[in-house]
N, C-alpha and C positions, 0 to 999 in steps of 0.2 A: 609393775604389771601383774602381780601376783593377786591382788587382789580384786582381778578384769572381772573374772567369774562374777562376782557380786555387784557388780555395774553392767552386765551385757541383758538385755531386755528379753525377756520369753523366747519373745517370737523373732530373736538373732542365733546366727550360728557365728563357731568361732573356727578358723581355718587358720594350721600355722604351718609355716612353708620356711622349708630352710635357704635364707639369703647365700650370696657368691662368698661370702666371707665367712660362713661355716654357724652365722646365727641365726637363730630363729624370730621372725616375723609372723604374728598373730594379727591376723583381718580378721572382721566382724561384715557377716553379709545377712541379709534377710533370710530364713532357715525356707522361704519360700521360695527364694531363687534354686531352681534345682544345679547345683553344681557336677552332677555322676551324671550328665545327662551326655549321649554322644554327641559332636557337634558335627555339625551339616558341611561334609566335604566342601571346599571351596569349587566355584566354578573357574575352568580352566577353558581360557581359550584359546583357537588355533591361531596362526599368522594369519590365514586369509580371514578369518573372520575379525580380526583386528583391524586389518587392513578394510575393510567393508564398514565396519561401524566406526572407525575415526571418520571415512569418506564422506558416511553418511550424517555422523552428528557436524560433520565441518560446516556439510554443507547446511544441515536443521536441526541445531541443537538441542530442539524443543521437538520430539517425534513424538507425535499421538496418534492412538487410535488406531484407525486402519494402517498410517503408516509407520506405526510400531510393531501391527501384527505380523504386517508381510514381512519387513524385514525381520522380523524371529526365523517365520517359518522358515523364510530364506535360507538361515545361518544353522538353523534346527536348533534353534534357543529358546527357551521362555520367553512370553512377552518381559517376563520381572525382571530377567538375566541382560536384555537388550536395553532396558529402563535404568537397571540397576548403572551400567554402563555408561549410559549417557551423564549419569551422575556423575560418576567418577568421573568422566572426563569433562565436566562443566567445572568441578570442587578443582579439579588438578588444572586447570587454565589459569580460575583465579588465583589460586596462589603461586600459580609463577609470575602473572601479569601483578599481585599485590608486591610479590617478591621485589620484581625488578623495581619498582616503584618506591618500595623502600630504600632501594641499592642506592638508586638516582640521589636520590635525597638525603644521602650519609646516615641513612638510619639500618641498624642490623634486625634482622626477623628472625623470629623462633618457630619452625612450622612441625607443630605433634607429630 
């Protein structure tokens, strides 16, 4: 790897980060991805509001428009953050429903 410098493209950066086992690992990311940049606190939500937007994607998975806005304002959420949401819990259904599916079937799943 000593000779990476002379293979990394212009417009790459090199980023080396020390692994759990005391070695060093050298990534190559595009020098236009800003990496020093802060990242956007996660949004954190409360019980009730959890409990309101399972209620409400149970009952309309698919919430647009106006009945996306109000339940924001509802919640005192972005519309993005109640969207965002719905996502997650559409992506987190199917993979438990793909899950089981594989169970059934004697097959083992690997989920990121």
């Amino acid at each position: 790897m000593d000779n990476m410098a002379a293979d990394i493209p212009e417009y790459c950066q090199v980023l080396e980060i020390a692994a759990a086992d005391g070695s060093i690992k050298k990534l190559i990311f595009p020098k236009a991805l800003d990496l020093n940049r802060p990242k956007r606190p996660r949004t954190t939500f409360s019980k009730e509001q959890l409990i309101i937007l399972k209620r409400e994607f149970d009952r309309n998975p698919y919430l647009i428009g106006q009945e996306r806005k109000e339940l924001a304002k509802k919640l005192e959420l972005t519309e993005t953050q109640a969207k965002f949401y719905g996502i997650f819990f559409i992506t987190n259904e199917i993979i438990f429903i793909l899950g089981k599916t594989l169970n059934q079937n004697g097959m083992s799943r690997t989920v990121p």
